[in-house]
C-alpha positions in Angstrom: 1.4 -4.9 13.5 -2.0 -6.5 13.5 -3.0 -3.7 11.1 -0.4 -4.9 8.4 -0.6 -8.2 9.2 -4.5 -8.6 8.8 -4.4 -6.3 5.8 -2.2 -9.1 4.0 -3.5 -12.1 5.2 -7.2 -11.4 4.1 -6.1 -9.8 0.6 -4.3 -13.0 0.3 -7.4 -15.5 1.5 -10.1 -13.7 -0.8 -7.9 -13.8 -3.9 -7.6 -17.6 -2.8 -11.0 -17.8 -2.0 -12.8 -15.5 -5.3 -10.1 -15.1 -7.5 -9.8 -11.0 -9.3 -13.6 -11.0 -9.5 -15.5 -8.0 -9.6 -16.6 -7.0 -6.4 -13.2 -8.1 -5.0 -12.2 -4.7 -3.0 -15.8 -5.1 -1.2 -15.2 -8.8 -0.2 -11.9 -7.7 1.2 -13.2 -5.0 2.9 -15.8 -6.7 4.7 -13.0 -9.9 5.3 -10.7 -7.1 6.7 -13.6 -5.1 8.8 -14.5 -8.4 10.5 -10.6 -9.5 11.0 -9.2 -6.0 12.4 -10.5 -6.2 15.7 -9.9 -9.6 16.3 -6.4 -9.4 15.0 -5.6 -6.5 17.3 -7.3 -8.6 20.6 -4.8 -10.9 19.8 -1.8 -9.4 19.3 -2.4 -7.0 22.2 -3.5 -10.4 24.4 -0.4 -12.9 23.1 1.9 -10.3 22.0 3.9 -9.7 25.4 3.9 -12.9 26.0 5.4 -14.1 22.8 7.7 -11.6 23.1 9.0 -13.0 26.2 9.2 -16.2 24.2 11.2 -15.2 21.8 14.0 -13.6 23.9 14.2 -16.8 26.0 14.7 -18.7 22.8 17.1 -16.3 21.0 19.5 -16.2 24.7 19.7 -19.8 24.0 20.9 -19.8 20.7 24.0 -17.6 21.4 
């Protein structure tokens, strides 16, 4: 998950950020290089939590 995620979000925020410039794919790469890791810490850290979350949240609502 934090694989697809991250992959998305920083293709999306360099286009944002450069535009289709040349040199794009680099820029990404480095974005997603520095983004991986931290996006996996996360998800691993919050994800059982929000988990937990959103079953408490989806019992209520049926």
């Amino acid at each position: 998950m934090s694989f697809v995620l991250c992959f998305l979000m920083t293709v999306w925020i360099t286009f944002i950020n450069l535009g289709a410039v040349e040199g794009f794919f680099m820029n990404w790469a480095r974005a997603f290089l520095f983004a991986w890791p931290v996006a996996w810490l996360i998800s691993f850290s919050f994800g059982p939590k929000i988990a937990a979350i959103a079953q408490k949240l989806c019992k209520q609502t049926t």
